[in-house]
C-alpha positions as CSV (number, residue, x, y, z in Angstrom):
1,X,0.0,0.0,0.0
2,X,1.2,3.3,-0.4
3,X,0.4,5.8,2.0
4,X,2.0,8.8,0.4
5,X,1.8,12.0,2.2
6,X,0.3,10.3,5.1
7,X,3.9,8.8,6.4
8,X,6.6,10.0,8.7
9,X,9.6,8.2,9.9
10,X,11.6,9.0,12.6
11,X,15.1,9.0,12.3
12,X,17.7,8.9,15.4
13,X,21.6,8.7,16.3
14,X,22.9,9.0,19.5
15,X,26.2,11.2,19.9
16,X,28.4,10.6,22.9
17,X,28.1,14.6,22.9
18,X,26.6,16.7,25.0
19,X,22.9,18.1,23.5
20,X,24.5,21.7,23.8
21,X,27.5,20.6,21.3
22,X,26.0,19.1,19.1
23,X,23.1,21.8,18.5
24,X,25.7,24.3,18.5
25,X,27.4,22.8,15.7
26,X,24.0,21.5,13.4
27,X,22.9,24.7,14.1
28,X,25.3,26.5,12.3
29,X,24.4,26.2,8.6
30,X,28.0,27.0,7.5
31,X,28.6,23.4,9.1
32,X,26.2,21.4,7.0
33,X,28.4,20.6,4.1
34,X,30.3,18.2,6.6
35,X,27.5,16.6,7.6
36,X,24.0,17.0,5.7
37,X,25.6,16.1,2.2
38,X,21.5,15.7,1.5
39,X,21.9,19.3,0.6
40,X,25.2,19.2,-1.6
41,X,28.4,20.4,-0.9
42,X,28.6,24.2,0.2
43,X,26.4,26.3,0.8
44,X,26.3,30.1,1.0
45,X,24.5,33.0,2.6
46,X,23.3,35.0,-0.5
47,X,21.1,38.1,0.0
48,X,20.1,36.8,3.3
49,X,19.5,33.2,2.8
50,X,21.4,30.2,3.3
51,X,21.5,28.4,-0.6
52,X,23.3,25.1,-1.4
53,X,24.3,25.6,-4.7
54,X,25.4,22.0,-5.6
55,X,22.9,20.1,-4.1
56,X,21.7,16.8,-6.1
57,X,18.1,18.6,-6.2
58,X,20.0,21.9,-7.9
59,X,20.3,25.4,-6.4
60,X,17.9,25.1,-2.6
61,X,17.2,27.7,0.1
62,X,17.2,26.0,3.2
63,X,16.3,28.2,6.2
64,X,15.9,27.3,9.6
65,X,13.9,28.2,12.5
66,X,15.6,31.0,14.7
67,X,18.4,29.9,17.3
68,X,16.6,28.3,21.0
69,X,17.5,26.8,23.8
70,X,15.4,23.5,23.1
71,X,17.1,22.0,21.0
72,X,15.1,22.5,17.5
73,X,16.5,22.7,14.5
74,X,13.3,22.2,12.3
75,X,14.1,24.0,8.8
76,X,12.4,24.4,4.8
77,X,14.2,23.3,1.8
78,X,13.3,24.8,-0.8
79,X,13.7,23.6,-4.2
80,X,14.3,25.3,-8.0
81,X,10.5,24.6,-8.6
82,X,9.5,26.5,-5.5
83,X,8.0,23.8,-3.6
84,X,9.2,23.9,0.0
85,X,9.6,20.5,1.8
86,X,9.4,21.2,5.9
87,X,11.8,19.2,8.4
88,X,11.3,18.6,11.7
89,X,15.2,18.1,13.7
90,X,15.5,17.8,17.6
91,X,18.6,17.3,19.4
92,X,17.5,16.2,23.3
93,X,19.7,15.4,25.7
94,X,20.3,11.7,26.8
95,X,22.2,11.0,29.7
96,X,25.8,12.9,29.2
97,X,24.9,12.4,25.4
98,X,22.4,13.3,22.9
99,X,20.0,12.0,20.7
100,X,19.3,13.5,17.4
101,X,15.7,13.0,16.2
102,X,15.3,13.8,12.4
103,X,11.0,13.2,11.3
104,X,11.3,12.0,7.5
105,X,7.6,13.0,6.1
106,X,6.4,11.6,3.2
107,X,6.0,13.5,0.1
108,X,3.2,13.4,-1.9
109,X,3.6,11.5,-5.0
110,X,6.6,9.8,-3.2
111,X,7.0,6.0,-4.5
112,X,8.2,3.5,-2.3
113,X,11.4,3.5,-3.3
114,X,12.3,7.2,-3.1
115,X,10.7,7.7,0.5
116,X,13.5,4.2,1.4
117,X,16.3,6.1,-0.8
118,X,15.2,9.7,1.3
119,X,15.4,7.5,4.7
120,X,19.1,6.3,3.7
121,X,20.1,9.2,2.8
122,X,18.9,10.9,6.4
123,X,20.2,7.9,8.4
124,X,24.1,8.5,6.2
125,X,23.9,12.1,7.1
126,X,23.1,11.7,10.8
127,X,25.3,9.1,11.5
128,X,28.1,11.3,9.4
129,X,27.1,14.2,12.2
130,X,27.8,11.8,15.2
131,X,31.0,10.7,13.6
132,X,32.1,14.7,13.2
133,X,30.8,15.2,16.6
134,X,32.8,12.3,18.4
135,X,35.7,12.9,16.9
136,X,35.9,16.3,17.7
């Protein structure tokens, strides 16, 4: 069956990493090269917004919620066409580490196949983060 628009999947990694690290490092969109290669390799602020030039979807604007102390890192990517995919992130403390929560939603029109490809691809970029992170 498939349920397109009407799923979520929720993605996680622990980092042996304090919650405040690691949010201060994913939070910082000059960082997600390194980690979110999702969204290609650089990225640039350009009149005010954060664009990843060389992503595989071409030239997005991602833009994130404002900076908190709860740990949210939700953010819109939005593509060439203009259609803007929201993301829900957390990073929540557990224990003296933290756990990083990524919700995969979905898209309509998504097969099967690309909402498994868009889960690997999540899963590869937060387990790149905790390797950055605890090997820092």
């Amino acid at each position: 069956m498939n349920s397109a628009g009407k799923e979520s999947r929720h993605l996680s990694v622990h980092i042996d990493r304090t919650a405040d690290d690691v949010y201060a490092y994913a939070s910082d969109p000059v960082n997600l090269p390194a980690w979110a290669r999702g969204l290609g390799g650089s990225i640039k602020k350009i009149d005010g917004q954060w664009v990843a030039e060389s992503s595989p979807m071409g030239r997005v604007v991602v833009t994130f919620v404002p900076r908190n102390e709860l740990g949210v890192l939700d953010h819109d990517v939005t593509l060439p066409s203009g259609e803007t995919t929201y993301n829900p992130v957390r990073v929540v403390s557990d224990g003296t580490g933290s756990e990083v929560v990524f919700t995969l939603r979905r898209q309509p029109q998504m097969s099967d196949a690309d909402f498994e490809r868009d889960a690997g691809m999540v899963a590869a970029d937060l387990n790149r983060l905790r390797e950055l992170m605890e090997s820092a």
